[in-house]
Each structure stands twice: as structure tokens, then as C-alpha cells.
C-alpha positions as CSV (number, residue, x, y, z in Angstrom):
1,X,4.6,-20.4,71.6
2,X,5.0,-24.2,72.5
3,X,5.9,-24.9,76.3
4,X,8.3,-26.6,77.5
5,X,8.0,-30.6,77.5
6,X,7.1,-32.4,80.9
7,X,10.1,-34.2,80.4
8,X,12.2,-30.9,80.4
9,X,10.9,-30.0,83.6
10,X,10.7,-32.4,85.9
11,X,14.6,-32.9,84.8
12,X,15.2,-29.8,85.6
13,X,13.6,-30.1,88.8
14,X,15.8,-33.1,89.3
15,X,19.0,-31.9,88.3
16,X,21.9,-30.9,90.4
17,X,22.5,-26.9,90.2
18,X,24.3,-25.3,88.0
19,X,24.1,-22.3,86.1
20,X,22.7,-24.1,82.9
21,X,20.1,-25.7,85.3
22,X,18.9,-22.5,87.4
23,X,18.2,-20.5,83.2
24,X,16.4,-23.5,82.8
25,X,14.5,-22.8,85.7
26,X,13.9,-19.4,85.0
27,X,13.0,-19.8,81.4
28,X,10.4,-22.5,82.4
29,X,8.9,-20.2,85.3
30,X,9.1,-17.3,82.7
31,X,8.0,-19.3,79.5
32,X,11.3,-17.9,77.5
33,X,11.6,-19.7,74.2
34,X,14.7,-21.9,74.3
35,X,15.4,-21.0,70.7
36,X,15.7,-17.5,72.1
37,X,18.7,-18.5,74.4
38,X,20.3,-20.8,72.0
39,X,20.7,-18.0,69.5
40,X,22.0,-15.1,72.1
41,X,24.4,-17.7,73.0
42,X,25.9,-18.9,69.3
43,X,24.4,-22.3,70.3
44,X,22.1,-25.6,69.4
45,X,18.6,-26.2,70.9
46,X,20.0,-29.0,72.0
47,X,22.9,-28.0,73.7
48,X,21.0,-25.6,76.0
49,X,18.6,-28.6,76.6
50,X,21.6,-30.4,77.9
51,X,22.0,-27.3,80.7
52,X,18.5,-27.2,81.5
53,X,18.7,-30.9,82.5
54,X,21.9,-31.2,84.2
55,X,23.5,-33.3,81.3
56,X,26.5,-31.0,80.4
57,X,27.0,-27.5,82.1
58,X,27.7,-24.2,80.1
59,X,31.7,-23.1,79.8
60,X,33.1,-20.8,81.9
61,X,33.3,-18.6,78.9
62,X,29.9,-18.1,78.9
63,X,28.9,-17.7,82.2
64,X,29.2,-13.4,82.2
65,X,26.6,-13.7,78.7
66,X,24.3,-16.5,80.4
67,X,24.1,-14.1,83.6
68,X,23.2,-11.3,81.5
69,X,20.3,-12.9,79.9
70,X,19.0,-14.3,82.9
71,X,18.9,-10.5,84.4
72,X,17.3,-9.9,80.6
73,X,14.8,-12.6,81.2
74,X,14.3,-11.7,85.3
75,X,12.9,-8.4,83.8
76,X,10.3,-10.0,81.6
């Protein structure tokens, strides 16, 4: 598995919290494969990249599913 890119992280570090922002914490900590997330959510790479970093933040829609996998991932 790649990692996760230095630039990824230290945005993450940066970014104000949010739900996107605290999975992309955990899947950095837990080395989860973003690819992984993007297709249990129906969603680009790119677009959970923009959570991770703080750019956008995830629709209220998803939050119940993002929770869940977060629990999924917190088990790992």
C-alpha cells in the first residue's frame, strides 16, 4: 500500500475540524487506503482528499455512513 503524501498530512494537521478532517486523521494514524473510503461512500479520491484537508466538508447525508466507517476503521 502507498502512504499518505506529506502534503496530506500536515494539511490535515492544519485544518480546522470537521468530520471529513478527524477520518482523515484516523485513516492517516491507521494507514486506511483512501480508495477504500471513497468507494464505501459512492465518491472520488479526490473528493475525500478535499475532507481530509479541510477544503470542502462531507454532507450531512453522509455523516451516519462516515461515522460508521470510522467505528469500522477504529476496530482495525
Amino acid at each position: 500500500m502507498r502512504g499518505y503524501s506529506q502534503f496530506i498530512i500536515e494539511a490535515n494537521e492544519n485544518a480546522e475540524r470537521s468530520l471529513g478532517v478527524d477520518l482523515g486523521a484516523l485513516c492517516i494514524n491507521k494507514r486506511y487506503p483512501v480508495t477504500k473510503v471513497a468507494e464505501k461512500l459512492s465518491m472520488s479520491r479526490q473528493g475525500i482528499y478535499d475532507w481530509f484537508t479541510g477544503k470542502s466538508k462531507p454532507a450531512k447525508s453522509k455523516e451516519e455512513l462516515i461515522k460508521s466507517i470510522m467505528r469500522e476503521i477504529n476496530e482495525l
